[in-house]
Predicted model as a PDB file, atoms N, CA, C, CB and O in Angstrom, pLDDT in the B-factor column:
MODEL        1                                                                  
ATOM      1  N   UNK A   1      58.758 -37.421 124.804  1.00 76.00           N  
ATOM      2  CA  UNK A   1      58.162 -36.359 124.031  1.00 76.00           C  
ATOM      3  C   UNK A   1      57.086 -35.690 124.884  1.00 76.00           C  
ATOM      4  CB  UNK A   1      57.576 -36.898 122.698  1.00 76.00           C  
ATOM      5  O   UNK A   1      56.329 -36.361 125.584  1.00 76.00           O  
ATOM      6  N   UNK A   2      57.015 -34.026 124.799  1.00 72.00           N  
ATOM      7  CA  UNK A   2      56.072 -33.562 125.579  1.00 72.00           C  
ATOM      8  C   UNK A   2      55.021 -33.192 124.361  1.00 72.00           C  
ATOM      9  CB  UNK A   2      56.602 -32.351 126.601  1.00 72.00           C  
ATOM     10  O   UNK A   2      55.310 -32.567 123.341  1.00 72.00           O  
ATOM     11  N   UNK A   3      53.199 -33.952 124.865  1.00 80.00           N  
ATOM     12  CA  UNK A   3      52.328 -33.589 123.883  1.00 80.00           C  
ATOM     13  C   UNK A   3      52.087 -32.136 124.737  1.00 80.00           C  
ATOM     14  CB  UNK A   3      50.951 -34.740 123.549  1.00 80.00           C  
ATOM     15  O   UNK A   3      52.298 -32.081 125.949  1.00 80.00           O  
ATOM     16  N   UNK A   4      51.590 -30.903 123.903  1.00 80.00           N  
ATOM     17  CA  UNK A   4      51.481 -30.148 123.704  1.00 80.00           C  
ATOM     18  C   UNK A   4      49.617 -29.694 123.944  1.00 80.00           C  
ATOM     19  CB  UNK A   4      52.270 -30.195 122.669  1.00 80.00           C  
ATOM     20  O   UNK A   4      48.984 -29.411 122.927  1.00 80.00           O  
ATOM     21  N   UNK A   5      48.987 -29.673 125.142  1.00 82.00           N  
ATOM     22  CA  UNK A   5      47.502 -29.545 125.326  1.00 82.00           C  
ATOM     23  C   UNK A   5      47.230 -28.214 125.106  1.00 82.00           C  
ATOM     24  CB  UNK A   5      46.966 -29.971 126.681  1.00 82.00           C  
ATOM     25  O   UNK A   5      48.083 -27.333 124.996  1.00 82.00           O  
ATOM     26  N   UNK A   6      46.303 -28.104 125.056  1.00 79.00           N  
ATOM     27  CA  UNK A   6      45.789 -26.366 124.339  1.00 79.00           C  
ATOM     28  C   UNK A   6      46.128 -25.319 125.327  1.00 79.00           C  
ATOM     29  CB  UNK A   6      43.876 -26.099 124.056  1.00 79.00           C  
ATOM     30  O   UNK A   6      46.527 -24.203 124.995  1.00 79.00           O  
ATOM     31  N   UNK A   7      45.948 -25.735 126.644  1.00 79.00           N  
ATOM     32  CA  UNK A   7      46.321 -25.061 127.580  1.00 79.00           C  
ATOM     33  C   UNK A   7      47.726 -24.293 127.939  1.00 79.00           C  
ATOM     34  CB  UNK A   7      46.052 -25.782 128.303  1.00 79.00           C  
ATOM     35  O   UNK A   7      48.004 -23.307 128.622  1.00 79.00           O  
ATOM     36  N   UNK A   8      48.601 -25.380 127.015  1.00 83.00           N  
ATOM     37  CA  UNK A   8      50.006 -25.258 127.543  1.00 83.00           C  
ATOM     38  C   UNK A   8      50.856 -24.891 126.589  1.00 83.00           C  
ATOM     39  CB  UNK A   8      50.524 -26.429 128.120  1.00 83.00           C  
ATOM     40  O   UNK A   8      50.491 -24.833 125.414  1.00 83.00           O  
ATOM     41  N   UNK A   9      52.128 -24.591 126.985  1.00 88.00           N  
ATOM     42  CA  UNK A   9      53.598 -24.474 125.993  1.00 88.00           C  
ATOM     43  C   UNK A   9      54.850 -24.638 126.823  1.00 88.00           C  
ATOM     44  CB  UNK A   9      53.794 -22.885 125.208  1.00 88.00           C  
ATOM     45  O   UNK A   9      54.907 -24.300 128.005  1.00 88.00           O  
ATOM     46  N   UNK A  10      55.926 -25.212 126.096  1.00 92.00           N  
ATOM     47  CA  UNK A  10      56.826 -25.344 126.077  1.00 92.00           C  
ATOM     48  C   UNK A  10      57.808 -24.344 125.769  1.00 92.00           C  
ATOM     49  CB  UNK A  10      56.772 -26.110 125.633  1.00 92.00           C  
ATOM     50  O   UNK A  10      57.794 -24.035 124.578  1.00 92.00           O  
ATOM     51  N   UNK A  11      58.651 -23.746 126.466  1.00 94.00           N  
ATOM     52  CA  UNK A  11      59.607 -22.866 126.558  1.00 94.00           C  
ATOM     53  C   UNK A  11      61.466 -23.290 126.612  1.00 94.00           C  
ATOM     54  CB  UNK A  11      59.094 -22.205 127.771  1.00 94.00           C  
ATOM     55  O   UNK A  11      61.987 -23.491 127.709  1.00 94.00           O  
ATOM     56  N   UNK A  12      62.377 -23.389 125.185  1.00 95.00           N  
ATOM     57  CA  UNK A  12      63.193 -23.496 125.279  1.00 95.00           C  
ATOM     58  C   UNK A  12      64.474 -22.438 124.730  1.00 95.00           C  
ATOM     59  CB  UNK A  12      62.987 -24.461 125.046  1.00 95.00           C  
ATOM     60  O   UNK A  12      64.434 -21.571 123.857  1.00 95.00           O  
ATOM     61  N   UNK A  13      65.629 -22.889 125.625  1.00 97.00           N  
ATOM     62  CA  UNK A  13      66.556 -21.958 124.586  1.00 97.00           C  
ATOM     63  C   UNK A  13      67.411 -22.759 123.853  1.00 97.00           C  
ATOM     64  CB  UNK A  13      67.502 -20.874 125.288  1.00 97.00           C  
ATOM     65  O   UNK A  13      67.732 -23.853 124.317  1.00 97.00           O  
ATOM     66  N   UNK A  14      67.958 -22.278 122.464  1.00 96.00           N  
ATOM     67  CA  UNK A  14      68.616 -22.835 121.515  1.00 96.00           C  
ATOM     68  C   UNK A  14      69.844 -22.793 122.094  1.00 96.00           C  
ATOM     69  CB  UNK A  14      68.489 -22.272 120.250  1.00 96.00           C  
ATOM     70  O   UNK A  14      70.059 -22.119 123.102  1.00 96.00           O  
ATOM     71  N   UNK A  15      70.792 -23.547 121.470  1.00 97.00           N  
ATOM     72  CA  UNK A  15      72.009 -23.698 121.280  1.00 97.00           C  
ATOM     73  C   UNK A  15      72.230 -22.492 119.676  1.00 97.00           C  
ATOM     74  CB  UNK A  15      72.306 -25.550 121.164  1.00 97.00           C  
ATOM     75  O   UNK A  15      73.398 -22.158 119.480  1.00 97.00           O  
ATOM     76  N   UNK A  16      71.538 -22.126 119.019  1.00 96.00           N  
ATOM     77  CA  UNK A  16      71.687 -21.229 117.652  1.00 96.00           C  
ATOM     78  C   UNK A  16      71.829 -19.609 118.245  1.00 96.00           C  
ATOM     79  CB  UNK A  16      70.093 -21.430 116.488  1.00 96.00           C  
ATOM     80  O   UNK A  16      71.745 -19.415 119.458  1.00 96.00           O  
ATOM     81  N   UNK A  17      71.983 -18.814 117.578  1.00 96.00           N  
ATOM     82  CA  UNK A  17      72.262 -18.116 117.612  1.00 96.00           C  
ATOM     83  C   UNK A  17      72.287 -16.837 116.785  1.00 96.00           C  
ATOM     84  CB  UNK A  17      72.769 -18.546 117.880  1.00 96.00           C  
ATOM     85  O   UNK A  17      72.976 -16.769 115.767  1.00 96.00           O  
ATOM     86  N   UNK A  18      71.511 -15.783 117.231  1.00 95.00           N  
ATOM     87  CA  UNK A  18      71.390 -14.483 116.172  1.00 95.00           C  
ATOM     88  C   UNK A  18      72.250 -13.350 116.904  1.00 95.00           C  
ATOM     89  CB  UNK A  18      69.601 -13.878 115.905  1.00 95.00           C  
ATOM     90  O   UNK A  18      72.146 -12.862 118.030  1.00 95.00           O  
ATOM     91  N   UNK A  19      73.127 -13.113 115.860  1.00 93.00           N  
ATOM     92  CA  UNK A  19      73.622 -11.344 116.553  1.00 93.00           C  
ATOM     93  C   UNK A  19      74.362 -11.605 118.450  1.00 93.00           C  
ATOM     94  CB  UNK A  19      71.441  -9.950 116.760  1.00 93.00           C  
ATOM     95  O   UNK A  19      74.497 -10.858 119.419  1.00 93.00           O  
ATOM     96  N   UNK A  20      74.629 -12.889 118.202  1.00 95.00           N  
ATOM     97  CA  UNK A  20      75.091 -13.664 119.671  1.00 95.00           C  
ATOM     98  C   UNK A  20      74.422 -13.809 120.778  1.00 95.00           C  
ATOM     99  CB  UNK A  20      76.090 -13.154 120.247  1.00 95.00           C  
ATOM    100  O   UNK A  20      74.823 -14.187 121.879  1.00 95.00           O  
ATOM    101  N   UNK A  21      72.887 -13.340 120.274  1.00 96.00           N  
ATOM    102  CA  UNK A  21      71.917 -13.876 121.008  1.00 96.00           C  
ATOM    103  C   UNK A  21      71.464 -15.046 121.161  1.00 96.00           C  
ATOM    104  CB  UNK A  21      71.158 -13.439 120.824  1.00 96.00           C  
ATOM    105  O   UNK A  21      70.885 -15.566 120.207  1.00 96.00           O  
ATOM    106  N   UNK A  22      71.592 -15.669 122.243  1.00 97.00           N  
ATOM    107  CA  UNK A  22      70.461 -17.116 122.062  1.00 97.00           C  
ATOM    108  C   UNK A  22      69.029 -16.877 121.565  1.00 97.00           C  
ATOM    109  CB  UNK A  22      70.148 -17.891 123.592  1.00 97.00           C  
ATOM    110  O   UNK A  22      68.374 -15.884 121.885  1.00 97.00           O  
ATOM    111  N   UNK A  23      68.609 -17.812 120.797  1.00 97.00           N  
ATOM    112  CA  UNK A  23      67.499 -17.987 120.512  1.00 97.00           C  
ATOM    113  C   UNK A  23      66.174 -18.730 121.463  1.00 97.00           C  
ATOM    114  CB  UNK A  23      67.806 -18.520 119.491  1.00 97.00           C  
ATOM    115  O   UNK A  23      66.467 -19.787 122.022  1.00 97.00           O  
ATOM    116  N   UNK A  24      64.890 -18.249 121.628  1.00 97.00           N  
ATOM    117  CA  UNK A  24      64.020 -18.832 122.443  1.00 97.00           C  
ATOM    118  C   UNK A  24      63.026 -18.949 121.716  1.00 97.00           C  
ATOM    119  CB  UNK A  24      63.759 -18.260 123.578  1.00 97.00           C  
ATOM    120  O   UNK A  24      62.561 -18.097 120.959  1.00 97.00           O  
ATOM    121  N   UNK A  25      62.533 -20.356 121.973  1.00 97.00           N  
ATOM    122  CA  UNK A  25      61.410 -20.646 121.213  1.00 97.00           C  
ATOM    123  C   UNK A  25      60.561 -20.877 122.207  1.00 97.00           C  
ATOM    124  CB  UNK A  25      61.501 -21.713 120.236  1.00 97.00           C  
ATOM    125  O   UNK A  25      61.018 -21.427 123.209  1.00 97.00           O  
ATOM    126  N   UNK A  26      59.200 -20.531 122.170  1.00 95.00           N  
ATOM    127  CA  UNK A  26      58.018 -21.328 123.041  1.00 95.00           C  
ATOM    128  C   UNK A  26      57.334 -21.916 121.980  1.00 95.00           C  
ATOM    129  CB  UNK A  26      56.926 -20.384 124.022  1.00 95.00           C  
ATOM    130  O   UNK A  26      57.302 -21.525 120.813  1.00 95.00           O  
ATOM    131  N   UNK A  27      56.573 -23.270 122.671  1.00 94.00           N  
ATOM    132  CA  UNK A  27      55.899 -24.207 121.541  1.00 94.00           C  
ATOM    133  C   UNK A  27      54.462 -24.198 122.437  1.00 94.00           C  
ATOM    134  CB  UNK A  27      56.776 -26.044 121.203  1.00 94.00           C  
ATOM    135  O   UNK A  27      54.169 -24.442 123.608  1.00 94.00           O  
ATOM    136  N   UNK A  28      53.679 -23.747 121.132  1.00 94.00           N  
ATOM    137  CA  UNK A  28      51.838 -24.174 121.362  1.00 94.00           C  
ATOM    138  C   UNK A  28      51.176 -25.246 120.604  1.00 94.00           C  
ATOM    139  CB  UNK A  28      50.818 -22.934 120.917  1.00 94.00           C  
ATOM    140  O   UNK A  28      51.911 -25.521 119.655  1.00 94.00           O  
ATOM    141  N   UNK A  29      50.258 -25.879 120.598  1.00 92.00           N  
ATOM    142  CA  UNK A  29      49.570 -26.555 119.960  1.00 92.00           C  
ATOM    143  C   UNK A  29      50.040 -26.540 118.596  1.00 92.00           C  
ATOM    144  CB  UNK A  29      48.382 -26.225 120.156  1.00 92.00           C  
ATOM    145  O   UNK A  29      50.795 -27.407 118.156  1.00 92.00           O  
ATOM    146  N   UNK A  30      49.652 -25.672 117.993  1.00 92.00           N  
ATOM    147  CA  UNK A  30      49.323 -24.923 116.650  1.00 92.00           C  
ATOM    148  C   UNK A  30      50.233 -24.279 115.879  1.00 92.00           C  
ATOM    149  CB  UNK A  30      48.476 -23.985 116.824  1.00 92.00           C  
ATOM    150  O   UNK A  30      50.167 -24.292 114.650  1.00 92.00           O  
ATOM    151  N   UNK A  31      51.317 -23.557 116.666  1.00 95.00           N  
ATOM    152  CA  UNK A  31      52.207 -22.651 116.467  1.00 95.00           C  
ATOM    153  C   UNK A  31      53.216 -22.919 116.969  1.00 95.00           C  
ATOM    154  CB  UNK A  31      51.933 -21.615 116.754  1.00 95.00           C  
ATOM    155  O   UNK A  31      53.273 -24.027 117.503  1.00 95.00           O  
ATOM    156  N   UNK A  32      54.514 -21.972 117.018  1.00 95.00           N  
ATOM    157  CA  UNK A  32      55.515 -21.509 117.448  1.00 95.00           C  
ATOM    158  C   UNK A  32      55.878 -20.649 117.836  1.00 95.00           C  
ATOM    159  CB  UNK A  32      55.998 -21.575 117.079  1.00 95.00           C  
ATOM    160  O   UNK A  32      54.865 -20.170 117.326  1.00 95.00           O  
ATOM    161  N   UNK A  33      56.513 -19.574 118.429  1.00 97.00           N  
ATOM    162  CA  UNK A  33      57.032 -18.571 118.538  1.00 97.00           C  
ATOM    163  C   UNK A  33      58.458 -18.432 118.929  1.00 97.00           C  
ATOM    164  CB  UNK A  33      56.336 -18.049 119.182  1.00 97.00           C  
ATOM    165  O   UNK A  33      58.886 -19.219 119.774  1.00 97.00           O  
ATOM    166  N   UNK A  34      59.216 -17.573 118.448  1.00 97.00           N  
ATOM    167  CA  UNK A  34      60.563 -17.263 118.285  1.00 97.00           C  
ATOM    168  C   UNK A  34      61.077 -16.280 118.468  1.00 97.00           C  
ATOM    169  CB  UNK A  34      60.923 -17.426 117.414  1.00 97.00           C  
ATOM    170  O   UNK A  34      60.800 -15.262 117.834  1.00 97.00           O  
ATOM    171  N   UNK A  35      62.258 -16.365 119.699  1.00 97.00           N  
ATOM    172  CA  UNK A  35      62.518 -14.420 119.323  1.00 97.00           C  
ATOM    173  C   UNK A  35      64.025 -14.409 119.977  1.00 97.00           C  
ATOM    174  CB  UNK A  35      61.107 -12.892 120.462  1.00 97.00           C  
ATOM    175  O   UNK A  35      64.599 -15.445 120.311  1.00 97.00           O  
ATOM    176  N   UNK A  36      64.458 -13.393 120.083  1.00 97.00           N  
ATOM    177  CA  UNK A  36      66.342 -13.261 120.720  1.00 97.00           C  
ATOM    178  C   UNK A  36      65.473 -13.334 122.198  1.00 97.00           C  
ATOM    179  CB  UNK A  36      67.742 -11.201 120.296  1.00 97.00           C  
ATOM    180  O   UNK A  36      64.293 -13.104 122.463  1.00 97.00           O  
ATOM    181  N   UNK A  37      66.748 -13.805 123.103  1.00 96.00           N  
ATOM    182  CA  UNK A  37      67.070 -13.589 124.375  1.00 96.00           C  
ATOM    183  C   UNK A  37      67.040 -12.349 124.416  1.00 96.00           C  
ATOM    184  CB  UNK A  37      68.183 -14.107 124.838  1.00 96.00           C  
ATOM    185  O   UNK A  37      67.648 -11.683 123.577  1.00 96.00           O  
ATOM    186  N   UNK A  38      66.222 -11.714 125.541  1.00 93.00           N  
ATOM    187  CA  UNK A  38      66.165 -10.333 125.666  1.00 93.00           C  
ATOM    188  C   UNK A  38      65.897  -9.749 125.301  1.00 93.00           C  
ATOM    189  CB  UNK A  38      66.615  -9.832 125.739  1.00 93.00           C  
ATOM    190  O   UNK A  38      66.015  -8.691 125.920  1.00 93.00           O  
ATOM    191  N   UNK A  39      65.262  -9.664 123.983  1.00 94.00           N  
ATOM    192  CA  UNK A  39      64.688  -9.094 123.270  1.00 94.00           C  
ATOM    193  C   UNK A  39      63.346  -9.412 123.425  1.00 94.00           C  
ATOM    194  CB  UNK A  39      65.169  -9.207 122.228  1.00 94.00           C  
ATOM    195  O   UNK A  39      62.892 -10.479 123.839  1.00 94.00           O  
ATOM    196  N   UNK A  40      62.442  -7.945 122.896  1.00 93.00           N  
ATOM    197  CA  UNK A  40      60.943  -8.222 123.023  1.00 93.00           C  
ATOM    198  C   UNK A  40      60.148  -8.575 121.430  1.00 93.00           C  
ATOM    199  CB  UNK A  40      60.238  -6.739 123.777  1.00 93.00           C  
ATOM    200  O   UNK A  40      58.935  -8.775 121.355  1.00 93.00           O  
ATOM    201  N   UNK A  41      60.866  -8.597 120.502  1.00 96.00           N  
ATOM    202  CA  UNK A  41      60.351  -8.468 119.270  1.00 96.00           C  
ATOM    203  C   UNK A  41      60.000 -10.166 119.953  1.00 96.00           C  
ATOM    204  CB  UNK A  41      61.416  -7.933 117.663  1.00 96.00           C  
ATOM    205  O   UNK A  41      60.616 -10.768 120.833  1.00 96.00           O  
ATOM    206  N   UNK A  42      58.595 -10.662 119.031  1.00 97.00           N  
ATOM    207  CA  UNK A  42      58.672 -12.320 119.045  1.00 97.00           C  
ATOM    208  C   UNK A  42      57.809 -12.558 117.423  1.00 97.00           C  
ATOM    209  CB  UNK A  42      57.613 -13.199 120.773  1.00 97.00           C  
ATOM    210  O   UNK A  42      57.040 -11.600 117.338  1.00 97.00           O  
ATOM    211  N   UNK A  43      57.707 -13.179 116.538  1.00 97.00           N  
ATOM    212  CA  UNK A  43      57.590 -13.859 115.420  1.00 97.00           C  
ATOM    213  C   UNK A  43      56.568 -15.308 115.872  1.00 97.00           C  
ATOM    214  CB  UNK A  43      59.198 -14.158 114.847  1.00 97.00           C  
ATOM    215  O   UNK A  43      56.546 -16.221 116.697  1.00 97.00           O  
ATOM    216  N   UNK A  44      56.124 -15.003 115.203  1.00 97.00           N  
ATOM    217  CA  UNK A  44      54.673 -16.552 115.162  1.00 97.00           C  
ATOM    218  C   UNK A  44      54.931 -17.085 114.023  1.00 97.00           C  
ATOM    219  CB  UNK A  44      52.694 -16.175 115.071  1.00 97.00           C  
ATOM    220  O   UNK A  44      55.215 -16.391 113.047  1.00 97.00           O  
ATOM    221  N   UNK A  45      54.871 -18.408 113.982  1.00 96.00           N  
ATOM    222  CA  UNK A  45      54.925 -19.486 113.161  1.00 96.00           C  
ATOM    223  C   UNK A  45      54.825 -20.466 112.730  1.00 96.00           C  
ATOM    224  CB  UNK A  45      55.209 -19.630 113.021  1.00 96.00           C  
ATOM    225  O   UNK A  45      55.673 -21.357 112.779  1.00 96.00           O  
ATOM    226  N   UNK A  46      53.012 -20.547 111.849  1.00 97.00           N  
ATOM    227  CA  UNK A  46      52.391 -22.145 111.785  1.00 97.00           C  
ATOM    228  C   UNK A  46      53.661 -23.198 111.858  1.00 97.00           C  
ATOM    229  CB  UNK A  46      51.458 -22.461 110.145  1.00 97.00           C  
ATOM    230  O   UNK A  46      54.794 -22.998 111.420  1.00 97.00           O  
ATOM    231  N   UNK A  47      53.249 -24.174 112.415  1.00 96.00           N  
ATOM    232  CA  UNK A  47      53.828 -25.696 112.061  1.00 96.00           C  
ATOM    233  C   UNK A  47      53.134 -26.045 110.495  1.00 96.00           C  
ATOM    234  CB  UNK A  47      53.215 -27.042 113.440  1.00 96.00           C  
ATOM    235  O   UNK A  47      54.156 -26.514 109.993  1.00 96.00           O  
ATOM    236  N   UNK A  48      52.423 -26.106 109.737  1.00 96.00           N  
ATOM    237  CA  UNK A  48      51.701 -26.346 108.865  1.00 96.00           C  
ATOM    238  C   UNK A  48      52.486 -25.380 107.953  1.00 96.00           C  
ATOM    239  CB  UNK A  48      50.248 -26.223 109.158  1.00 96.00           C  
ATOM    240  O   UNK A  48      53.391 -26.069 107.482  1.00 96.00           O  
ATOM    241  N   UNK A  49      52.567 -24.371 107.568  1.00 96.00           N  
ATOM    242  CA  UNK A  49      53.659 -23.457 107.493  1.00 96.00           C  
ATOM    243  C   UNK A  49      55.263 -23.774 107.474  1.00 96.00           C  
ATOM    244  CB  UNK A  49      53.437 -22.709 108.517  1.00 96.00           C  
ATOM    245  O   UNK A  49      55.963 -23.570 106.482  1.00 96.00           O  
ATOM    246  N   UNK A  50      55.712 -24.264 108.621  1.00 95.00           N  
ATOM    247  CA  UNK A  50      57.160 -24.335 108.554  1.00 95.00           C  
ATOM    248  C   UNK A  50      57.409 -25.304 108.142  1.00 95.00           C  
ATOM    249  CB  UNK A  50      57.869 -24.191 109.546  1.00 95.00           C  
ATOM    250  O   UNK A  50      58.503 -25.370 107.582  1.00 95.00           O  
ATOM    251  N   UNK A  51      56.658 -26.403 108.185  1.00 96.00           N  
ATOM    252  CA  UNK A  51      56.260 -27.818 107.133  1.00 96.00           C  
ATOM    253  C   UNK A  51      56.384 -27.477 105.758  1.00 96.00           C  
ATOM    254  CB  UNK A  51      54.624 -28.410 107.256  1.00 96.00           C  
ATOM    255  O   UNK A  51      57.414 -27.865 105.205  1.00 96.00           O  
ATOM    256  N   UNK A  52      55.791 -27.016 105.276  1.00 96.00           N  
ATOM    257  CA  UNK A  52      55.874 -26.840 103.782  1.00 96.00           C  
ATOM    258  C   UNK A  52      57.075 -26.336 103.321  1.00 96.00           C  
ATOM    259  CB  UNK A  52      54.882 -25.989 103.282  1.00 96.00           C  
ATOM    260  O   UNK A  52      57.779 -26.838 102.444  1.00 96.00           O  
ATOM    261  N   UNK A  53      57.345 -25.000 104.146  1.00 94.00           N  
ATOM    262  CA  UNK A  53      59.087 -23.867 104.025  1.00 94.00           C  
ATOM    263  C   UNK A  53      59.840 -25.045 103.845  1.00 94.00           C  
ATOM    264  CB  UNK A  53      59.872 -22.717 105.746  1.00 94.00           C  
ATOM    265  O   UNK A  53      60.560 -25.220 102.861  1.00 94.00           O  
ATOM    266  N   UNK A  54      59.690 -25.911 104.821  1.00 93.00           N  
ATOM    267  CA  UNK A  54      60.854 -26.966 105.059  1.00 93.00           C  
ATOM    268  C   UNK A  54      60.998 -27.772 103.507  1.00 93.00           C  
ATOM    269  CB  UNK A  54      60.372 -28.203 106.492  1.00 93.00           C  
ATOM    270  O   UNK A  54      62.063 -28.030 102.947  1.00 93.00           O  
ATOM    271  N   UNK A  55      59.830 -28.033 103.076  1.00 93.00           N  
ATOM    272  CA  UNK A  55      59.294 -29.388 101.958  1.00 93.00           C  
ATOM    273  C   UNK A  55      60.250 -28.523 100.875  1.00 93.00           C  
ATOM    274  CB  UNK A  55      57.054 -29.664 101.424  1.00 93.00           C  
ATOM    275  O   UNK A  55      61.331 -29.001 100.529  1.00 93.00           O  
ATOM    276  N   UNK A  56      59.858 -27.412 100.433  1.00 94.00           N  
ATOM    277  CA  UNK A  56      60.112 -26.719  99.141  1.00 94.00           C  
ATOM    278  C   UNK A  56      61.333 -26.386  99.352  1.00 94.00           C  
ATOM    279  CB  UNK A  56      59.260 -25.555  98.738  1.00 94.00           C  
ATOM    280  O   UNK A  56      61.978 -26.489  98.309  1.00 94.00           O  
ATOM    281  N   UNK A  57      62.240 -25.864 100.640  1.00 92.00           N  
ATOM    282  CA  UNK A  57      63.645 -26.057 100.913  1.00 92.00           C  
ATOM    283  C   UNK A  57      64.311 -27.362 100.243  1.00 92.00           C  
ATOM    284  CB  UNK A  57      63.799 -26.116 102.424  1.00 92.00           C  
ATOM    285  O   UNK A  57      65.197 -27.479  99.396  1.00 92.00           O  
ATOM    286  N   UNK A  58      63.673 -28.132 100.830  1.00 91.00           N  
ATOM    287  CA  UNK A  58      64.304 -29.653 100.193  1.00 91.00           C  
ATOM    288  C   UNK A  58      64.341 -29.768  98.753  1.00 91.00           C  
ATOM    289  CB  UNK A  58      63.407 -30.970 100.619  1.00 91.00           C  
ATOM    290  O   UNK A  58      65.358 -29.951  98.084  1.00 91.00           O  
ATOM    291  N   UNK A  59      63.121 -29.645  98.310  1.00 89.00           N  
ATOM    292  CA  UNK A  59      63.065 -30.141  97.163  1.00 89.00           C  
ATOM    293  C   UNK A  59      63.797 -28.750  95.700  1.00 89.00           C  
ATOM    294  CB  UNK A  59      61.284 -30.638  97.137  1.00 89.00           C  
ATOM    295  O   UNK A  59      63.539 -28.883  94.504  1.00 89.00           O  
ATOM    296  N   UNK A  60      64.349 -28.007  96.065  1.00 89.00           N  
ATOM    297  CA  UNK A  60      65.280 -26.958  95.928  1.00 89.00           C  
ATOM    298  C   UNK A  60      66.395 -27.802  95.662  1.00 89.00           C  
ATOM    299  CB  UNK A  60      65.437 -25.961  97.134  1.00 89.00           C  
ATOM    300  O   UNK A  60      66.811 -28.131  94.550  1.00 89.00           O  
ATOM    301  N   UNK A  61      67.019 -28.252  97.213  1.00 86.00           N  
ATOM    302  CA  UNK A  61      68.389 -28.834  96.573  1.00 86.00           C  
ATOM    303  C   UNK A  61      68.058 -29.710  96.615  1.00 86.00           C  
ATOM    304  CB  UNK A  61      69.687 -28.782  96.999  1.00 86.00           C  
ATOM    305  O   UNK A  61      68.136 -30.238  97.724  1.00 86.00           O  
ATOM    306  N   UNK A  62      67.506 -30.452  95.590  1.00 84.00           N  
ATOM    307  CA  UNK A  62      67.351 -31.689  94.916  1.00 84.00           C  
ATOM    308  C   UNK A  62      66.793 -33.257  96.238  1.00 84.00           C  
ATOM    309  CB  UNK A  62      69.134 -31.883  94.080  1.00 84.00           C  
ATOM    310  O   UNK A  62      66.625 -34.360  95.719  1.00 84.00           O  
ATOM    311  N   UNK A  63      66.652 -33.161  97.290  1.00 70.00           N  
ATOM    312  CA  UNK A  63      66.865 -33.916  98.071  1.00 70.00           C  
ATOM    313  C   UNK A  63      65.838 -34.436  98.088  1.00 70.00           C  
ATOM    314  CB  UNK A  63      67.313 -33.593  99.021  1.00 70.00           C  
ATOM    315  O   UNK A  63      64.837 -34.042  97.489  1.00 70.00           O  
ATOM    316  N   UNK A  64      65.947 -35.656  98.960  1.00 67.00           N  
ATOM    317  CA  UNK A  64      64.352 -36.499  99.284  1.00 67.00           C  
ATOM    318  C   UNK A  64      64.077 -36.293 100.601  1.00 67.00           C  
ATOM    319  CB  UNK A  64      64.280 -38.262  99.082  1.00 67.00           C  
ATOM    320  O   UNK A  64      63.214 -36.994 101.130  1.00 67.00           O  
ATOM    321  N   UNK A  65      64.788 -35.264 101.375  1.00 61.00           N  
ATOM    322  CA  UNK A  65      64.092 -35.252 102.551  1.00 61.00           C  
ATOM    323  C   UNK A  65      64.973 -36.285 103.717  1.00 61.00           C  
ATOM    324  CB  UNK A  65      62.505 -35.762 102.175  1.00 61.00           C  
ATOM    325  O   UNK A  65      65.058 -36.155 104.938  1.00 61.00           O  
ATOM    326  N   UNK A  66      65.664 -37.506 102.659  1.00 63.00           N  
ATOM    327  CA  UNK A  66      65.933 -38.544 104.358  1.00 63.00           C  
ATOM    328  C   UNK A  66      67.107 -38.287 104.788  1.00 63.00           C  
ATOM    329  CB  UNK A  66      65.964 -40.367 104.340  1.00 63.00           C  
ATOM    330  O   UNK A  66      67.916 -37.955 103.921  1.00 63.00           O  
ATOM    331  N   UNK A  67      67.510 -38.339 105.979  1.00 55.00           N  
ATOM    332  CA  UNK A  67      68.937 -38.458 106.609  1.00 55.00           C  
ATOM    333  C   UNK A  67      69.609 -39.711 105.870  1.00 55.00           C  
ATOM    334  CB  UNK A  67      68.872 -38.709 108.363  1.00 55.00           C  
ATOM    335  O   UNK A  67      70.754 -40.057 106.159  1.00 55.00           O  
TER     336      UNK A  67                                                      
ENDMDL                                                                          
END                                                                             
């Protein structure tokens, strides 16, 4: 696992896919960011945030969350 120092981020590309773009995420401390390959648009996105999206997703379809 790479910890994540304030200084730094992590830069990957997905295997997913928008509009047959790969997807790229860079990872900060705090955040996320997301955007198409090649494209300049990019999207920010608490972890604290995508935590919860995630929680209330679940608990939607009925689930507990475990694999």
């Amino acid at each position: 696992m790479t910890k994540l120092e304030s200084s730094s981020s992590v830069i990957r590309e997905t295997a997913a896919k928008h509009r047959d773009r790969p997807l790229i995420i860079r990872l900060f401390p705090r955040y996320l960011e997301i955007s198409e390959k090649r494209k300049r648009d990019v999207y920010l996105v608490a972890y604290d945030v995508l935590f919860d999206f995630a929680r209330k997703l679940q608990f939607k379809r009925g689930g507990d969350g475990k694999a």
